[in-house]
N, C-alpha and C positions, 0 to 999 in steps of 0.2 A: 504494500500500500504506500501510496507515494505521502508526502509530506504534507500536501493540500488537500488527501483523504477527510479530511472532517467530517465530512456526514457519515462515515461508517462506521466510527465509533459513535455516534450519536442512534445508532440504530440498534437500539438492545431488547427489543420488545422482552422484558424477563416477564411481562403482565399478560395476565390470560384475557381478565375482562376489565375490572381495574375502573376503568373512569367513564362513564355515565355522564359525570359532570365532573369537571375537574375537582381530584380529592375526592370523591367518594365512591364509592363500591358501584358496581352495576346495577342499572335495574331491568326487571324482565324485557320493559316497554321499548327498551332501545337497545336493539344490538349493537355488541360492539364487532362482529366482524362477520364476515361470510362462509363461516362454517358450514360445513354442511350438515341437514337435520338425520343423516343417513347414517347408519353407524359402520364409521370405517371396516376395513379389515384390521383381524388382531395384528399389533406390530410382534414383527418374529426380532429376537436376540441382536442385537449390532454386532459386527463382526471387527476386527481390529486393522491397524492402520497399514497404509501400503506402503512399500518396499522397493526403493531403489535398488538396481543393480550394477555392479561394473567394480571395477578396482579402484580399493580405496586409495583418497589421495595422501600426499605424505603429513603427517604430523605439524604441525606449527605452535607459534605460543598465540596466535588467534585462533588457532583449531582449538587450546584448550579453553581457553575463556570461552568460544561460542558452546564446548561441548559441556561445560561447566554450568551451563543457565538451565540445562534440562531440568536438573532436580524441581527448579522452581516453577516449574510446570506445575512437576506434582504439588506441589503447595500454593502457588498464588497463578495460577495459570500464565506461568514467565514460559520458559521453554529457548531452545536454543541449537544449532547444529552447523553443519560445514566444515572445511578445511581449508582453504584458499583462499586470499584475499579479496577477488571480484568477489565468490562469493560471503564475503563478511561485508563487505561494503554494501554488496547487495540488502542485506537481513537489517544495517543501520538505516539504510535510506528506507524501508520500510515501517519505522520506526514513529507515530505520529506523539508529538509533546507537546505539553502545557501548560500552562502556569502553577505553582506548587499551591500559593495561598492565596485567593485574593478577596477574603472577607476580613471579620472585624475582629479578629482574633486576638490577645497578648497571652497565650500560653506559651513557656516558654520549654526547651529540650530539657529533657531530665540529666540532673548531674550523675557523671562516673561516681562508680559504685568502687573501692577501696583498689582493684585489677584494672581500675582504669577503663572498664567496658560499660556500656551503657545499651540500656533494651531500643527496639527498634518497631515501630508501628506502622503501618501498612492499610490503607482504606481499598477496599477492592468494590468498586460499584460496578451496575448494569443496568442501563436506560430502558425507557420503552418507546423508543424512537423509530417510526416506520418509515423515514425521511431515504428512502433506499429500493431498490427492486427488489434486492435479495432478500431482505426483512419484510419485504411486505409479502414473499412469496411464503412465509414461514406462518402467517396467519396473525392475527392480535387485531387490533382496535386501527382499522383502518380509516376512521373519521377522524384519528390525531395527527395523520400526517399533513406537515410541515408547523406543526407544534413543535416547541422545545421538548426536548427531553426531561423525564426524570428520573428519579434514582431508583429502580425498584427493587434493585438488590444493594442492600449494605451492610458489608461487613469489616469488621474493624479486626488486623491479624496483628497480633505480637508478638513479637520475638525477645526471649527473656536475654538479661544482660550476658548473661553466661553462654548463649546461645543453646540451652541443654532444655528448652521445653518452650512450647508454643500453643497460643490460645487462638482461636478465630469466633469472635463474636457478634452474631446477627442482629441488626437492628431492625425490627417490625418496621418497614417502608409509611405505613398509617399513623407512627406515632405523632404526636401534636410537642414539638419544641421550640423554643426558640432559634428564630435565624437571624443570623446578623446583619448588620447592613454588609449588600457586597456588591461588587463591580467587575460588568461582563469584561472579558479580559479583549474579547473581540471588537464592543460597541462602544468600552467607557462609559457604557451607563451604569448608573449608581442606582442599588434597589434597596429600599429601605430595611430598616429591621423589623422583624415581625412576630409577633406572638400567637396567631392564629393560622397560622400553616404547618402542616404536614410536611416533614422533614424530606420526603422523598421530594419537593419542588425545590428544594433547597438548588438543585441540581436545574434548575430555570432561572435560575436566580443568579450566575455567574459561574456556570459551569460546576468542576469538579473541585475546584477550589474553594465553593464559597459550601461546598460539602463539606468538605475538608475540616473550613473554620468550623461550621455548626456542630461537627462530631468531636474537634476540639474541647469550644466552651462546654457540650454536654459532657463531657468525660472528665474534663480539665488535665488532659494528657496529652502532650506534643505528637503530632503523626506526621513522620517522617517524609512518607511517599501516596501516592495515588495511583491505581489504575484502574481503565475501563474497561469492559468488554461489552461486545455488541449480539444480540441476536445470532446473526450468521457467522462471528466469530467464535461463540460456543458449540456451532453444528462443525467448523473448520477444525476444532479444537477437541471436540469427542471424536471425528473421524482420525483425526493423525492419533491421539493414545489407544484408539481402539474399542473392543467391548470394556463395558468395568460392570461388576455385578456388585445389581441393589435385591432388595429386597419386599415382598409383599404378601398381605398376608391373605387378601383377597382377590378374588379378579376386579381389573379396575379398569373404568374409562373415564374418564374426565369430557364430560361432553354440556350440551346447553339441555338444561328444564324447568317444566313447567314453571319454576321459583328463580331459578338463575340463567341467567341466558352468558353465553361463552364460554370457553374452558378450553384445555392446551389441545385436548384431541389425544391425547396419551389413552394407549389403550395392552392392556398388559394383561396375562392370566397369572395366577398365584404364584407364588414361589420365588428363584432367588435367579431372574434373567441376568445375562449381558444387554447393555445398552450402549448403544454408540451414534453416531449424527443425530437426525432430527429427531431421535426417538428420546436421545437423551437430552436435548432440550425441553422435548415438551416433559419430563422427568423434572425438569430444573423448575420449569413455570408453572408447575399442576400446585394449582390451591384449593380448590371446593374440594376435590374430592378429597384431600388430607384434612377439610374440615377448616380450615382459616391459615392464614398467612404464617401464623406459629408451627403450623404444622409443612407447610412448604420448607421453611426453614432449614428443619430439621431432615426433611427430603434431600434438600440439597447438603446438609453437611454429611449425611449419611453416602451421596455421589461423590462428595472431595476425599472422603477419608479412605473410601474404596479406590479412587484413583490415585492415590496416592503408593497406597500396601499394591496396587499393582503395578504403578512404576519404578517402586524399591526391585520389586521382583524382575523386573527387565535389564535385561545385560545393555542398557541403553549408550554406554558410554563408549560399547565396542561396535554396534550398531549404527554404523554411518546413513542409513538410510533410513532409518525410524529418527533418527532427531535432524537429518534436513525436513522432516515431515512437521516435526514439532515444530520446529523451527520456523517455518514457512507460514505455519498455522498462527503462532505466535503472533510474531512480529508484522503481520499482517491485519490482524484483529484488536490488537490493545493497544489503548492511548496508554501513556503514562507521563508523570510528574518530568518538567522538565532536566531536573537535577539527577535522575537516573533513564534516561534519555537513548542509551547507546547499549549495544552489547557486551563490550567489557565493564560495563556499571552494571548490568544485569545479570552477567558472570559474575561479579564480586557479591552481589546479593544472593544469588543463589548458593555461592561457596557458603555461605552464613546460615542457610537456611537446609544444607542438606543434611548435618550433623542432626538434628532432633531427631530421635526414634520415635516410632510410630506411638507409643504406649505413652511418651510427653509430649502430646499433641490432643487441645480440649477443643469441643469445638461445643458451641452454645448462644443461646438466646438472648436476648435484655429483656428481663423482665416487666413485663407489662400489666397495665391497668385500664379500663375501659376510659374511654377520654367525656368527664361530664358534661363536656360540651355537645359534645357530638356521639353519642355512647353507640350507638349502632355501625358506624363508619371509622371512627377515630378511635386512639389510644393514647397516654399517656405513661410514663417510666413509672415502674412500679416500685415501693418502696427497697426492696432489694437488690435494686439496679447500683445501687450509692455501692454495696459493698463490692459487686462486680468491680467498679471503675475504681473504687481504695486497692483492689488486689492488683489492678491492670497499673494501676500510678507508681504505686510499692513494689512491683515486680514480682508478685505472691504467684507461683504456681498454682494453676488447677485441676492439676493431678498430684497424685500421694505416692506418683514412682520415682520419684528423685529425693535428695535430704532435704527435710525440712528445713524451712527458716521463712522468715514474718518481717525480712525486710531488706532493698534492695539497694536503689539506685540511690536513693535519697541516704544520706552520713548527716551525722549530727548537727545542725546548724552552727555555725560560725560564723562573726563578725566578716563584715567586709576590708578587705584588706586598703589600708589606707583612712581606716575609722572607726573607732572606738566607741561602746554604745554607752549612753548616755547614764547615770546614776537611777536604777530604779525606780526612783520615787519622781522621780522627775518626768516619766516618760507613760503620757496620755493613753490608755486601751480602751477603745469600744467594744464590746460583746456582744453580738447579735446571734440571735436564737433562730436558725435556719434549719433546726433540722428535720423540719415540714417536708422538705427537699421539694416539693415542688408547691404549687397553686393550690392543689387539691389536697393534698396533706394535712396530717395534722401535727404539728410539733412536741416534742417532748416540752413536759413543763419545768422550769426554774430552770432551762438547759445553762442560759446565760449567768443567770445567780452563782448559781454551782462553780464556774470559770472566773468568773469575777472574785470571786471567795480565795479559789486558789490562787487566779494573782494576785490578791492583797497581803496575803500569805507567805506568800514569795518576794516582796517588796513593792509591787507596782502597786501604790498607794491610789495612785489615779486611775486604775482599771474603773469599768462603769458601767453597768450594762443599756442598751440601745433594742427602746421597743420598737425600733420601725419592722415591718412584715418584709424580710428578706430571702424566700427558701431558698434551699442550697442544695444540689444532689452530692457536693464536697464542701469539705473543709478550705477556707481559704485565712488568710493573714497577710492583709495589704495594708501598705504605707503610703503617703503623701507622695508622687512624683517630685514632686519642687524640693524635697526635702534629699535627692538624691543619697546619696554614700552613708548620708547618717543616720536619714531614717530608716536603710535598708538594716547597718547594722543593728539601731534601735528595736526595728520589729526580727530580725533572728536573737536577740538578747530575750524575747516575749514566747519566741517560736521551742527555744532551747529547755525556757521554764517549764514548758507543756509537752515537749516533745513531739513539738509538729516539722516535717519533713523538710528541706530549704524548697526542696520542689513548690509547695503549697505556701510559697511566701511572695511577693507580686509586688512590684507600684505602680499605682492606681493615681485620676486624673480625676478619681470620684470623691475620693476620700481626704478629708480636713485633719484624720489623725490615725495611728495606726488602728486598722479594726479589723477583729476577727469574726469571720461568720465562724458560724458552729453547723457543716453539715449535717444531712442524714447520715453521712459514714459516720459521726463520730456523737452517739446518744446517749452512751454515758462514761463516767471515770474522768479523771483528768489529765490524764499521760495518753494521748494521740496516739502513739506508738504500738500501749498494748491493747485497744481498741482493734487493730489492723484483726483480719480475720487472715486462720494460719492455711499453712498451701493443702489444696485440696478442701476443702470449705465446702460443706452442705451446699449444692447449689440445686434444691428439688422444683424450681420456679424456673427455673432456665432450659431445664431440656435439652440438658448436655449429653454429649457423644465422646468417647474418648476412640484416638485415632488406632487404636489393636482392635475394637470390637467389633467384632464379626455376627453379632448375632441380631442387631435391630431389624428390627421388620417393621414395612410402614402396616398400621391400619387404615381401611378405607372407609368412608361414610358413606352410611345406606345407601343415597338415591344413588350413589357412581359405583354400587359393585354389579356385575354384568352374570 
């Protein structure tokens, strides 16, 4: 794909029926596409990728970097292959990039952890953009072409600092969060911030960037990188790795009825198929019949984990003709962040990312809430989403198969070098009781008394607590911008008392004195630190898959079993 490809990343129909009216679910009265009322033939198994022949060429140190990127197929649909220069040059020029940030973001990268290593975050979206031939020949909501895109798959992958375990977590495309103000990176127009949209238009709003920022401020964790993938990028990309086998426990079609009109067309009998091209897209996109977009989710993490254990399993690195496959599939189909832009960057990520064994590999949900606003259409972060993002901030593991420990990138706060904090008593705290974590929440009580008690205790005579209504799904501890070096060290002298992370410490443009919200992560005690929930953490709200389990099967909902 050449450079000025744009619309093919912009083409990711991941939505079966989806919009009706922009933001909310289908309804009968209006199709969203031209399905037919006729019930396919059952789809038979996908077969695996094809095979160049001929004599391989000689070794190079571009041969290794391109052949280096496969791994990361298996985990972020990266991939990579060739030997020769025209052909490397080739796989770069196909390469389409984008701007990293361009919303309202001040999250800043997490500090090295004592080794000097620090974790690495990764947004992986998928539009529903029918701006194309080939996506529109793949089926979806054919009345939103030449609509912007939006986001319908988003998941947010991290890579622990050690690089010894890795989380990939789904975010419900319908949840209601805040978006920032952001700017299209193509138009310069500037779109407001907003409170009343659906995190997947984020992705209208200034592309993948101003995704980007929204999944930042929700998390309050720096993400590194971005990539997209499109509709017929994911049929490109199941054909080059081949069959992967899912699992089901019913016969299933995802088709349009009486109650819902649209559906991917996936039509599968029981048990544990290969799925490959367009079988395993509509695999990726089936929603009703898994019962809701929570249940899609899990669909799809249940196809990455399988393609993964089946590209460990492939001699792919001796295999010169299965990874110019990958290869070609790849870098043809994914946008990504301009700063990893090239195939020796996406060799060097993958080199990072092939060390995790399948068994520290989580993959999971953000917990959700029906959204009061809109409760049939919409959602809302569910109180357990706070401890998600404290484990993702802290670098907590969410598996139990590595050594324990409860804390990572974030070391002891320390003064700013070049300023010395100020005499305890001397130095202003605000406490604000956020740990509502959002609108709809309800706060713990006296969260703020409780903190304020301990700073007084501690010396900070001026701590005070601060009734304004602030939810927080995190912990934060901002200073005065104008106050530069001194306030910074001031508020890490406040963060040290409490044991709150340097990471979750920030200057603000909002605030007249240092003030701490008090998230949902942090409800009760007053040491921050042993609040952190330890690795592997109850996570029965989230609908987690760990990447060895071989045994999930989806269930299907009544009207779609055949």
């Amino acid at each position: 794909m050449s450079n000025n490809s744009d619309s093919r990343v912009r083409d990711s129909g991941w939505d079966d029926s989806l919009y009706e009216q922009r933001g909310h679910a289908a309804t009968p009265d209006r199709p969203e596409s031209a399905e037919p009322s006729a019930p396919p033939e059952t789809t038979e198994a996908g077969g695996g990728g094809h095979r160049r022949t001929g004599r391989r060429p000689r070794r190079s140190r571009k041969a290794r970097i391109i052949r280096g990127t496969a791994i990361a197929v298996s985990l972020a649909v990266l991939g990579a292959s060739g030997a020769v220069w025209a052909y490397y040059e080739h796989l770069n020029g196909q390469i389409v990039k984008g701007q990293r940030d361009n919303g309202n973001s001040d999250v800043k990268p997490a500090k090295a952890n004592a080794a000097g290593q620090t974790p690495m975050n990764i947004l992986l979206l998928g539009s529903d953009s029918r701006n194309s031939a080939a996506n529109l020949k793949l089926g979806g909501a054919k009345y939103t072409v030449g609509d912007k895109p939006r986001a319908d798959v988003i998941m947010l992958m991290h890579l622990s600092a050690d690089r010894k375990n890795m989380s990939v977590i789904s975010i419900p495309r319908d949840t209601r969060v805040p978006i920032p103000e952001c700017t299209d990176p193509d138009t310069g127009h500037k779109y407001a911030a907003t409170t009343t949209a659906i995190i997947n238009e984020s992705l209208t709003r200034g592309g993948a960037g101003c995704t980007l920022a929204t999944v930042q401020n929700l998390t309050n964790t720096y993400i590194d990188h971005w990539m997209v993938i499109d509709f017929a990028g994911v049929v490109k990309m199941a054909d080059a790795i081949g069959g992967v086998q899912v699992c089901v426990r019913q016969n299933v079609w995802d088709h349009p009825t009486a109650a819902q009109s649209g559906g991917s067309g996936l039509k599968l009998r029981a048990g544990s198929p290969e799925i490959s091209g367009k079988t395993a897209l509509q695999w990726l996109r089936t929603r009703h019949a898994w019962g809701s977009d929570i249940g899609r989710a899990k669909a799809q993490h249940m196809y990455m984990t399988s393609m993964m254990r089946k590209l460990r399993k492939q001699n792919i690195f001796t295999d010169t003709g299965h990874l110019m496959n990958l290869a070609e599939a790849a870098t043809s189909s994914l946008k990504v962040s301009e700063e990893i832009g090239s195939i020796k960057k996406l060799y060097n990520l993958g080199m990072q990312l092939k060390t995790v064994p399948n068994n520290r590999i989580t993959m999971l949900t953000m917990p959700t809430l029906k959204d009061p606003q809109n409760p049939e259409a919409h959602l809302v972060p569910g109180p357990d989403a706070s401890q998600i993002w404290a484990m993702l901030r802290n670098d907590i593991a969410f598996d139990t198969n590595g050594k324990a420990k409860t804390g990572t990138a974030s070391a002891s706060p320390t003064a700013s070098a070049g300023a010395t904090a100020a005499p305890a008593a001397s130095i202003a705290v605000s406490v604000v009781n956020g740990t509502a974590g959002t609108a709809t929440g309800t706060p713990v009580d006296h969260r703020a008394g409780t903190l304020v008690t301990a700073l007084k205790a501690a010396g900070f005579t001026k701590a005070t607590p601060d009734g304004t209504a602030q939810p927080s799904q995190v912990t934060t501890l901002s200073y005065p911008a104008a106050d530069g070096d001194q306030g910074r060290a001031d508020a890490l002298a406040v963060a040290k008392t409490l044991d709150i992370p340097k990471a979750s410490v920030k200057k603000s443009s909002h605030v007249s004195s240092i003030t701490l919200i008090v998230g949902a992560d942090w409800t009760k005690g007053t040491d921050y630190a042993k609040s952190l929930p330890s690795a592997g953490s109850s996570l029965a709200n989230a609908d987690s898959i760990n990447g060895a389990n071989t045994k999930d099967c989806m269930s299907v909902y009544a009207p779609y079993q055949w």
